[in-house]
C-alpha positions in Angstrom: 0.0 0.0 0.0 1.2 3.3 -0.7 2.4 6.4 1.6 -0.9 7.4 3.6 -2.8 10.6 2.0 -3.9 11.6 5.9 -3.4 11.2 9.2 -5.7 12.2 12.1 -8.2 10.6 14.0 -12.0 9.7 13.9 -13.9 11.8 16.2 -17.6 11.3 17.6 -18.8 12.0 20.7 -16.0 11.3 23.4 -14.9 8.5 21.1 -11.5 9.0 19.4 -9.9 6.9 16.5 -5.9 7.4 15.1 -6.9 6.7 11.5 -4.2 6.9 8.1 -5.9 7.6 4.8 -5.5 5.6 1.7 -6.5 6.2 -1.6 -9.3 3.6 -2.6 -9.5 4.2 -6.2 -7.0 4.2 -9.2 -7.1 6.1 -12.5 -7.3 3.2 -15.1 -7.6 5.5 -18.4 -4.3 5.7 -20.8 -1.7 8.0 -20.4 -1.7 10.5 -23.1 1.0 13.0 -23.9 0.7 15.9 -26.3 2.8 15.9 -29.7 3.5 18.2 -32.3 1.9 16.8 -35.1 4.2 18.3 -37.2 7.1 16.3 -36.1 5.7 14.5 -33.4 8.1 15.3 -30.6 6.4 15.6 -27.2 4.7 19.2 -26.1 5.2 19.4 -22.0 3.4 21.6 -19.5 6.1 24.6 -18.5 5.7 26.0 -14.6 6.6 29.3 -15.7 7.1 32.6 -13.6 4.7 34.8 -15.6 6.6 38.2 -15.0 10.3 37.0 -16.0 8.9 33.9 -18.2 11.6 31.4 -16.2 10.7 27.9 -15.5 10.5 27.4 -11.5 11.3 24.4 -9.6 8.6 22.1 -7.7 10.5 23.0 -4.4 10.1 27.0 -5.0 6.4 26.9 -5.4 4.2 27.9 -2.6 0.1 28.9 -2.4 -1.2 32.2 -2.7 -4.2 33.8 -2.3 -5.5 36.7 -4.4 -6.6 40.0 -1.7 -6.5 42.2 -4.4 -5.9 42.2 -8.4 -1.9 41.4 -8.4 -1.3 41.2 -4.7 -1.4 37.6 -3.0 -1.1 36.5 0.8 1.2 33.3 0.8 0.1 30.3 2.6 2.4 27.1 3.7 1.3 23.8 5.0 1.7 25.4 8.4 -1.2 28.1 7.6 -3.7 25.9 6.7 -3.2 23.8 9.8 -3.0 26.7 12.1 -6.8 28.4 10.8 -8.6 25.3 12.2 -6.4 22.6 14.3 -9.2 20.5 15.4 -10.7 20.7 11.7 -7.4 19.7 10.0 -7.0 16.9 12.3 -10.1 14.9 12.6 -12.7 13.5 10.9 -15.6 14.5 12.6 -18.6 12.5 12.6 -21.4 15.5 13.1 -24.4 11.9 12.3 -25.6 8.7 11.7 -28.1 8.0 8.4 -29.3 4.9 6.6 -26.8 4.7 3.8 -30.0 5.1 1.0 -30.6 8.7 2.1 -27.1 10.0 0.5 -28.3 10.5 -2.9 -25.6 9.1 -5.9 -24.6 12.1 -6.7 -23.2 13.6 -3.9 -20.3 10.8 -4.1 -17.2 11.8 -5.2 -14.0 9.4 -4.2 -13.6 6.9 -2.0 -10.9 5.9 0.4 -9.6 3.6 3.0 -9.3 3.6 6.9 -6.9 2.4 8.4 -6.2 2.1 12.2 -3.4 3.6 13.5 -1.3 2.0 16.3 -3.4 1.8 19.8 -6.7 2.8 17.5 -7.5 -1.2 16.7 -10.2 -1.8 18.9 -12.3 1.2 18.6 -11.9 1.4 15.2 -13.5 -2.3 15.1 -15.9 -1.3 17.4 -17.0 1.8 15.0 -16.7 -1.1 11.8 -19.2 -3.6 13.8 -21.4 -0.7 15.0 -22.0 0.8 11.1 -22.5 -3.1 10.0 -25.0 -3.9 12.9 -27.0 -0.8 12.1 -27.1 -0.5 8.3 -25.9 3.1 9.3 -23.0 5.5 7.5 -21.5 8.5 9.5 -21.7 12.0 8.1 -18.6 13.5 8.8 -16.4 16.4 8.1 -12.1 16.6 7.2 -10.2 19.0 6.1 -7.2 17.6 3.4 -5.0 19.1 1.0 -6.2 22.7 1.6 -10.2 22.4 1.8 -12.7 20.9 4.2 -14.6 18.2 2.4 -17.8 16.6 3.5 -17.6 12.9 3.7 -19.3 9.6 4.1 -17.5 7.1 6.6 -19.5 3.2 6.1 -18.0 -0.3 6.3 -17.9 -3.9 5.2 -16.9 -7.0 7.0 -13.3 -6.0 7.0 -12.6 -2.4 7.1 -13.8 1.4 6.8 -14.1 3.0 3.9 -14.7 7.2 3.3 -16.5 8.7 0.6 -15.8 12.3 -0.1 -19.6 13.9 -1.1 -20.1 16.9 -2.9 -21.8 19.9 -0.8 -25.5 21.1 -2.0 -23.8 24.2 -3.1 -21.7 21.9 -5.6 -24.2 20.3 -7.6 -26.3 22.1 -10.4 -30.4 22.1 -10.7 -32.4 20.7 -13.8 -33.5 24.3 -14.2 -33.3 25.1 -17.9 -33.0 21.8 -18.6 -36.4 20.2 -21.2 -36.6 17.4 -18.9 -40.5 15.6 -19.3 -43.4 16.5 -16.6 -43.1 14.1 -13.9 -46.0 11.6 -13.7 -47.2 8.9 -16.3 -50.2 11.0 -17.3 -48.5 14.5 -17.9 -45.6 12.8 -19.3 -47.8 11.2 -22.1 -47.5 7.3 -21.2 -50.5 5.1 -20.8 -50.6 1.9 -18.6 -49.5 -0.5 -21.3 -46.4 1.1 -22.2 -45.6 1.7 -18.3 -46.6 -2.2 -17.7 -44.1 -3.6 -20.9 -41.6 -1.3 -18.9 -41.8 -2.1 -16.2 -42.2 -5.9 -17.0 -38.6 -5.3 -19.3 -37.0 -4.0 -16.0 -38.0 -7.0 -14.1 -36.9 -9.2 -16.7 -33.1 -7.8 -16.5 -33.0 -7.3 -12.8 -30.1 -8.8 -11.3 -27.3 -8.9 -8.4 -24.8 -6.5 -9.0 -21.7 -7.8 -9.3 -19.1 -5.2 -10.2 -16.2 -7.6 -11.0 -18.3 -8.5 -13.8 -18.0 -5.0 -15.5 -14.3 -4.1 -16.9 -13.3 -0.9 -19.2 -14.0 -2.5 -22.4 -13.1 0.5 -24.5 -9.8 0.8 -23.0 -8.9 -2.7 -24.1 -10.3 -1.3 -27.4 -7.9 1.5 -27.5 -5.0 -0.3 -26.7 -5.9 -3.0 -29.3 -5.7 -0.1 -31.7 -2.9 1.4 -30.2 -0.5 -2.0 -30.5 -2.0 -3.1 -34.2 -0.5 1.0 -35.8 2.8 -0.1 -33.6 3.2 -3.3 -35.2 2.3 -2.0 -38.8 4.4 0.7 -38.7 1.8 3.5 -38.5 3.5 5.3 -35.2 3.2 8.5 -36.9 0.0 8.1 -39.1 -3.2 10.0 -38.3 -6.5 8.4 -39.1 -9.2 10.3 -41.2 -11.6 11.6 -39.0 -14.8 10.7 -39.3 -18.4 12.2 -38.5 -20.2 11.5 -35.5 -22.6 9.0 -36.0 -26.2 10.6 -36.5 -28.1 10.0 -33.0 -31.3 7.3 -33.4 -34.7 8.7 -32.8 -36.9 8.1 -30.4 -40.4 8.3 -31.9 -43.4 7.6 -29.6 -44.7 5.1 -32.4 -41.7 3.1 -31.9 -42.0 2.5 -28.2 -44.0 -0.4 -28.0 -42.8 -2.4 -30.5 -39.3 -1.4 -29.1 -40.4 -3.3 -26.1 -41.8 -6.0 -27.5 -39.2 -6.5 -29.3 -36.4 -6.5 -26.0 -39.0 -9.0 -24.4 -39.0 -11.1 -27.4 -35.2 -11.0 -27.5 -34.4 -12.2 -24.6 -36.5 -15.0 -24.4 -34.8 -16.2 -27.5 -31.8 -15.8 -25.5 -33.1 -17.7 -22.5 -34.2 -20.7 -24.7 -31.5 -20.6 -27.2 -28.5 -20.7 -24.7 -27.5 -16.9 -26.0 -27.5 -15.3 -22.7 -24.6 -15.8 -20.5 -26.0 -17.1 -16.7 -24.5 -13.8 -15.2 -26.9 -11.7 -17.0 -30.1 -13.6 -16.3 -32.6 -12.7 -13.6 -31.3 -13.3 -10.2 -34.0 -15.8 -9.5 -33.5 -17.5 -12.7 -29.3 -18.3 -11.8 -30.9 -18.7 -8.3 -33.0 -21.7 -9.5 -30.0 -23.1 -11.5 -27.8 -23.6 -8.9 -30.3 -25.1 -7.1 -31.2 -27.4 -9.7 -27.2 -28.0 -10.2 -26.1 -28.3 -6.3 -29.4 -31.2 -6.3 -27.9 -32.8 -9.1 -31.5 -32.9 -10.9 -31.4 -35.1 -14.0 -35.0 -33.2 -15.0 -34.1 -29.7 -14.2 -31.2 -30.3 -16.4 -33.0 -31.3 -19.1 -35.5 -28.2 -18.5 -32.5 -25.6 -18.5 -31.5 -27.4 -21.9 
């Protein structure tokens, strides 16, 4: 595991938890660099002192705020600490909420706690707690300059924090041409809600996250090795237009969903559809069937 992010404590009540931060996430797209296309050598970013136009070193970059236009207060790690201790130390658990009342898009990145040295047992008895309760801890921490609002929950082994957006951070649908809410201003009748509805229940299904992997990044690096290996390092591909968008006439929609329903039972009874995308009750039955040995319920699934 790599260097910890953070190091505080947990905080609620009069209960107190040495913690270490770890990143929980990594960034899985390809590394691009910028090239001239004209000879292809490599653009990079310059840190540049804007008044005498001279690169400046990592090490002689500090923070600065703007007070007025061209004047700046300078800050160090030491300043940011010092305007709040408390706030720059802990993580401070303000309440407890079922983990369905954070809405998806307050989430932002998630992380990993990790005891520190004396904080084992607390720290198990905050993990059991969460789990016992179905709850999640609204907390607050303050890291790499700004206070974020976070989500502390846990699993059978550890605690995990999700940094959430604040209110202020997310937009409103104002503006947006979104449809009336409700099945009759929106324009649907019962049948088309029912097929929908029916479609949904049809493809309903544990999630299981290992199943899903960045397909189009295999893509791209398919594409990236086959120009390597025919020589075409430095040729550019035509670009092409953007695929004209398929409409969505109201005429359409039932047959559409006919048509899905239709499709998968061919799937179903033709052996098309892998077991991990049928209905959890369907793979449910299976293994069932499979764990009993059944000579008939094989011969049903075939």
């Amino acid at each position: 595991m790599a260097r910890a992010l953070w190091k505080g404590a947990i905080s609620f009540g009069l209960v107190y938890i040495p913690v270490q931060l770890h990143s929980a996430s990594r960034d899985s797209s390809l590394k691009m660099h910028m090239l001239d296309r004209r000879d292809f050598a490599p653009v990079g970013y310059r840190r540049t002192n804007k008044r005498t136009g001279a690169e400046v070193a990592w090490q002689e970059i500090v923070k600065g705020y703007e007070y007025e236009k061209g004047k700046y207060v300078a800050l160090s790690e030491g300043d940011f600490r010092a305007a709040n201790v408390k706030a720059s130390s802990t993580i401070d658990i303000t309440s407890f909420t079922d983990v369905g009342n954070i809405a998806p898009e307050y989430y932002e990145t998630p992380y990993f706690l990790e005891p520190q040295k004396g904080g084992e047992k607390v720290y198990a008895l905050l993990r059991e707690a969460l789990l016992h309760t179905r709850r999640v801890a609204v907390a607050t921490l303050v890291m790499h300059g700004r206070q974020h609002l976070a989500a502390v929950g846990a699993d059978e082994r550890s605690l995990k924090l999700n940094t959430l957006r604040f209110a202020e951070e997310l937009r409103s649908t104002e503006g947006l041409k979104i449809p009336a809410k409700g099945t009759r201003a929106a324009g649907l009748n019962a049948k088309e809600l029912g097929m929908a509805e029916k479609l949904i229940e049809e493809m309903s299904a544990a999630f299981e996250p290992e199943r899903y992997h960045d397909t189009y990044r295999a893509d791209l690096l398919r594409r990236i090795e086959e120009k390597v290996r025919k020589g075409e390092t430095h040729t550019l591909a035509a670009e092409e237009g953007e695929e004209a968008p398929r409409t969505a006439q109201v005429i359409d929609l039932m047959a559409a969903l006919r048509q899905s329903l239709e499709h998968r039972g061919d799937g179903r009874s033709g052996g098309a559809t892998s077991d991990a995308r049928r209905p959890a009750r369907a793979r449910s039955r299976s293994a069932h069937a499979s764990t009993h040995g059944s000579r008939s319920a094989h011969r049903k699934r075939a």
